[in-house]
N, C-alpha and C positions, 0 to 999 in steps of 0.2 A: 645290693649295697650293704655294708656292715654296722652294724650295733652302733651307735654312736651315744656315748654316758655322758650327762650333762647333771654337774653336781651342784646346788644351789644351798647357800651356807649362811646362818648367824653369822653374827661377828662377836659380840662380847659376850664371854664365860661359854663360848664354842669353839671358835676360831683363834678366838683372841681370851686369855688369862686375866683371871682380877687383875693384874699389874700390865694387859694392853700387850703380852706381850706371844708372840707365834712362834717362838723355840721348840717348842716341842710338840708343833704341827708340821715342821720343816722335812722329815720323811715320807709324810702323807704328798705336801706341795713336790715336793721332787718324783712323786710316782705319777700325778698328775700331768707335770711339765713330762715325763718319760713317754706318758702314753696319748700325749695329747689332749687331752679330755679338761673340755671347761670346767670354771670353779666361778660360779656368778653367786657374788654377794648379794643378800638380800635382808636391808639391818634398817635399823632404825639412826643410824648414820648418815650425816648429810654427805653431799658429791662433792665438798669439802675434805671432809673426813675420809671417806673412802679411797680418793685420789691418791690420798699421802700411803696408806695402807698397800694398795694395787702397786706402787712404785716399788716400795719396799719387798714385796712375796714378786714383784716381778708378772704381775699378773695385767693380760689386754682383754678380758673378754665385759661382756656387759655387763653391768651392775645394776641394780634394785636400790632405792634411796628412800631413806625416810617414811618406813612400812608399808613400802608399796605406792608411795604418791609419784614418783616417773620409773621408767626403765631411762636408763644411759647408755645408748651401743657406740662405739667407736664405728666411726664413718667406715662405709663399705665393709663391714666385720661381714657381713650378708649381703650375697652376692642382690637377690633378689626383692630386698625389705629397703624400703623408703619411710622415711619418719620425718618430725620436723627436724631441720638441720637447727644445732646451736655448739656453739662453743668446741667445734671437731667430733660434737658427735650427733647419730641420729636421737632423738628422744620423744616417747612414747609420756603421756603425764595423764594420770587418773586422777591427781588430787587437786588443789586449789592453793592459790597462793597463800603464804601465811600471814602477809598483811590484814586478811581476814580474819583469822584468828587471831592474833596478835590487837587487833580493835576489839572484838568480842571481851578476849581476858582485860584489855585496858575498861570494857567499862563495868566488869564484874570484880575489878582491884579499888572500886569504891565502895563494895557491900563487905566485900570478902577478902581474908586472908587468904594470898595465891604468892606464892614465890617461884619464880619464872627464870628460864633462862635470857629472855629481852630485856627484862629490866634487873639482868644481875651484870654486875661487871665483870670482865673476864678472869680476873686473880679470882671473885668468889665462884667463879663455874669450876674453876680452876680446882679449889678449894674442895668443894662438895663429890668431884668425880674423881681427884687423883690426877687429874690431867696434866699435863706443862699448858705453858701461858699458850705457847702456841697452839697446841691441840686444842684449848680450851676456847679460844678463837673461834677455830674451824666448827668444833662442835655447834655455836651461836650460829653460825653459817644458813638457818635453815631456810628452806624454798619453799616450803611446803606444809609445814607445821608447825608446833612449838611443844620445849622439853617444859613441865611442870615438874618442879623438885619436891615441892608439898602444895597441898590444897586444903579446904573445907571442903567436906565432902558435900554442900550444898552447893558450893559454885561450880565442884566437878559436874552434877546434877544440869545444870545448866545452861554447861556445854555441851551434855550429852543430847540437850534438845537440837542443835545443830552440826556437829560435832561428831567423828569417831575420838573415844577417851579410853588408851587403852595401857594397861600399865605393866613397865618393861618388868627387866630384872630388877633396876635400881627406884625409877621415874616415871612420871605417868606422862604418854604421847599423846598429844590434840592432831590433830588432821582431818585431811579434806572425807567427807561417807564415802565420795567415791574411791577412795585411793583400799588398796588390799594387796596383800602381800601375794594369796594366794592368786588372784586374777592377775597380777603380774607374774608369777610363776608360768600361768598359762598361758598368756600372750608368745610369752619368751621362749617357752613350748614350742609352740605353734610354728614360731619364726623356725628355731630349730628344726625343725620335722619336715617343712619346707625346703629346708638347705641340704638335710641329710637322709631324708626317707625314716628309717626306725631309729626311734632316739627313746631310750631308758633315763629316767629322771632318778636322781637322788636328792633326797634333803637331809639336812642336818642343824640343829637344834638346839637347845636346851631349856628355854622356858615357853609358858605359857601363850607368849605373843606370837609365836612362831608355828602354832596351830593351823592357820591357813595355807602358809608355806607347804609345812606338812602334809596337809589335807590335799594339796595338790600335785604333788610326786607320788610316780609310781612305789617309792620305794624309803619310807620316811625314817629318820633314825632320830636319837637324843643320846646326850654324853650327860656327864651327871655333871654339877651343877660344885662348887668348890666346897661344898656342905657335907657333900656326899650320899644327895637325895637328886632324884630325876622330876623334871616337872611331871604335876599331875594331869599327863595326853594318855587318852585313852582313845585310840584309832586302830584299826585293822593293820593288820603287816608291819606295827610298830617295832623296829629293833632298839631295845636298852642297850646301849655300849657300859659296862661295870667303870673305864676308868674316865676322869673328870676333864673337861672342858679341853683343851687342843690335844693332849695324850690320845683321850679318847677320841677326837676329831678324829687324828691319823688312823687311828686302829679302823673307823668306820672306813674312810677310804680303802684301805689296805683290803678289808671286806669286800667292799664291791667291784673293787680292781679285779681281783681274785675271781669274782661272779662273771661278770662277763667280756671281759678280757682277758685275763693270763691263764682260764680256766682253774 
């Protein structure tokens, strides 16, 4: 049976441009679509978010949702994997609902300054992220967690007694202990290797949150950051790509096409 690459990717200031946008990842997605080879998001983006994204790049394989709190597989993607069925697809959930959370920070928002994406309206989500009203929406969307735009660092403290608190590029993400990016990388694995015998992993990156992801592919990369510094990971077999956020995206692709496909 033949090598099968399965590449597992950031979404914002990797995939996606300070301005959301995948222009200049679109020769990397076309070498992909050429050879077949999945591209499983794994962001801190709700299945909101992600949907409208996947339509757009044209993309059907599973997704990773809000730092590892479920996997999303489109029904029968897998011949042999059975999950719970919801909404067309199968789904795998590590994290916890965020009506939990969302309780927690309502009753930490009578000690503490915390400005939340639940209790902001959609023009200010809108506002702080750059977003459109409707991405801005979707963003609010979460299943699993919740975005903190600023905190005291005493109520972040808090949360961390119940709570993973882990802070993005932009915002800091609450979620369920069990949920990880990285153990959803290897479930998703697993399925994979299942379906196809040897399956090579790639990850792709660019900040610190995305440590686990990394830590769980054979084959972990990072694109520099729009600053023009790489997050500080420090992992074995780490590849630095020189240019910034989707440019460098493609180029890593183009990279490991080249490895064990096109030779």
């Amino acid at each position: 049976m033949s090598t099968k690459v399965v590449i597992f990717t950031d979404l914002d200031g990797t995939l996606l441009d300070d301005n959301y946008s995948f222009e200049d990842a679109i020769q990397g997605l076309k070498l992909l679509r050429e050879y077949n080879i999945p591209l499983i998001y794994c962001s801190a983006k709700t299945k909101a978010e992600q949907e409208v994204i996947r339509e757009k790049m044209d993309i059907n394989d599973p997704f990773i949702v809000e730092n590892g709190s479920a996997i999303y597989i489109p029904r029968g993607h897998f011949k042999n994997i059975r999950a719970e069925n919801a909404d067309g697809y199968e789904v795998v959930i590590l994290g916890i609902e965020s009506a939990k959370i969302i309780e927690e920070i309502r009753r930490l928002r009578e000690r503490f300054r915390i400005k939340n994406y639940y209790f902001m309206s959609d023009e200010e989500v809108a506002e702080v992220t750059g977003l459109s009203l409707e991405d801005a929406r979707r963003a609010k969307m979460r299943e699993f967690g919740e975005t903190i735009v600023e905190a005291e660092e005493d109520a972040l403290n808090e949360l961390r007694k119940k709570f993973e608190v882990v802070h993005g590029g932009r915002f800091i993400q609450v979620y369920g202990i069990g949920a990880d990016k990285g153990e959803a990388v290897r479930i998703l694995t697993e399925m994979y290797r299942k379906e196809f015998g040897d399956v090579k992993t790639v990850g792709i990156g660019n900040a610190l949150n995305d440590l686990p992801m990394l830590k769980a592919v054979q084959y972990p990369a990072v694109v520099k950051n729009s600053d023009g510094t790489w997050a500080e990971i420090e992992i074995e077999n780490l590849y630095r790509e020189e240019k910034i956020g989707p440019s460098g995206w493609a180029e890593v692709v183009k990279k490991f096409v080249k490895k064990f496909v096109t030779g």
